[in-house]
N, C-alpha and C positions, 0 to 999 in steps of 0.2 A: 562523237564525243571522244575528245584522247584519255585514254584507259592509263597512259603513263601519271597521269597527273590525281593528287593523292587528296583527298576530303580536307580540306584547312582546319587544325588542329583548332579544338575547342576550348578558350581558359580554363584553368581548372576550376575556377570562381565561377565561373558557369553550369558547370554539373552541378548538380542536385548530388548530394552527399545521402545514400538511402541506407546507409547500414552504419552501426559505431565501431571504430577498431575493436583489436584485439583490447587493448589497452585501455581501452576506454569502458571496454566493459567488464575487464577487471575491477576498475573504477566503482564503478552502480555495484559489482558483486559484492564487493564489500562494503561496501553500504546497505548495502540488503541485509545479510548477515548480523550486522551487527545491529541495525533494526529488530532483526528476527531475534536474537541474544535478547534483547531489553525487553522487546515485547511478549517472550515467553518468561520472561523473571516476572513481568507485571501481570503476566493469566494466572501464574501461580500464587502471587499476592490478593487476588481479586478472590479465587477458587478457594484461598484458606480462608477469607474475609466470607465467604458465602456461609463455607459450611463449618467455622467454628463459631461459640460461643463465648468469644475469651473478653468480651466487651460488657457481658452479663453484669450488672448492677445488685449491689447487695439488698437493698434497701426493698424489702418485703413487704410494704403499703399496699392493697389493693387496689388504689386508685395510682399511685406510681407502674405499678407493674405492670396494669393495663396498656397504659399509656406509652411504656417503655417496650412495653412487646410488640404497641405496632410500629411503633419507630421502627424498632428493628426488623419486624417484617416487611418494611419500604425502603430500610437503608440494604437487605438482600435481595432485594428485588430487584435494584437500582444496578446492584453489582453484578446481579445475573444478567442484566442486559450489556454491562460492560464486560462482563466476560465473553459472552457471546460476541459484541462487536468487535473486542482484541482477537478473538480465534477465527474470525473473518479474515481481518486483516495480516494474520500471520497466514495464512491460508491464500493471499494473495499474495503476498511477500513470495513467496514459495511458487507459486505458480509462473512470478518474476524470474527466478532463479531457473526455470526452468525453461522460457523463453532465451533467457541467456545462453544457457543450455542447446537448445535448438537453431537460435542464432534469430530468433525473431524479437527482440529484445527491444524496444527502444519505437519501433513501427507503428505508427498510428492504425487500429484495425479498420478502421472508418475511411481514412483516406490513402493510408500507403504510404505517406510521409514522415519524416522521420521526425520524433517527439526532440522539443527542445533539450538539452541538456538540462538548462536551471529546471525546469517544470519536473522531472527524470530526478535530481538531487532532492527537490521538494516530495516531491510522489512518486519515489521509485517504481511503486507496482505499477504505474497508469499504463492504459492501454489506447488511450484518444490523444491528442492536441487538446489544447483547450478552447479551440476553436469546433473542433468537431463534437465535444464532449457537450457546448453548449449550443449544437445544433441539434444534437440529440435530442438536449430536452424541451428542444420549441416543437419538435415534431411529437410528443407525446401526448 
């Protein structure tokens, strides 16, 4: 085999693109961020919605009040679950940032593949394809 002769350069359209630039994941950073901004303005709208009373009804009828106290104990109920789901997802949001952070950002953890950009703008946090994410749940 002649050792002078050099491997035939590969397109670059033919590499597998497995990491996002610099730039690009500035991109998703601030997009995450500003996610994270709205979505803790809306825990804190949920979490005063929990625990104040400023909806409270005048109207003192015994059969009104019953009725209007359980309302209200299923309209916080409701809120509690939503506060909880928003402190999920800020809590992934965050875990995103920190993947950027370590430079694993973007990686499909299932296949190694790098997640689409649009899918990444739509669902910054994700951590699958949406190929793998729904192969997941055939296997469950």
């Amino acid at each position: 085999m002649d050792k002078t002769k050099k491997p035939a350069a590969t397109p670059a359209a033919a590499v597998e693109k497995n990491r996002y630039s610099a730039e690009e994941l500035q991109e998703f950073k601030e997009l995450i961020l500003d996610k994270i901004a709205t979505a803790e303005h809306d825990l804190e709208l949920l979490i005063h919605a929990v625990a104040g009373n400023d909806n409270e009804a005048n109207d003192t009828a015994p059969t009104f009040k019953s009725v209007d106290e359980g309302s209200n104990v299923l309209l916080k109920e409701e809120n509690q679950k939503l506060a909880a789901r928003q402190q999920k997802f800020i809590r992934d949001l965050r875990a995103a940032l920190a993947r950027i952070e370590n430079g694993t950002y973007g990686i499909c953890q299932a296949t190694g593949k790098l997640i689409p950009k649009e899918r990444l703008r739509i669902v910054p946090h994700a951590t699958m394809t949406v190929e793998a994410k729904e192969a997941s749940k055939k296997g469950r």
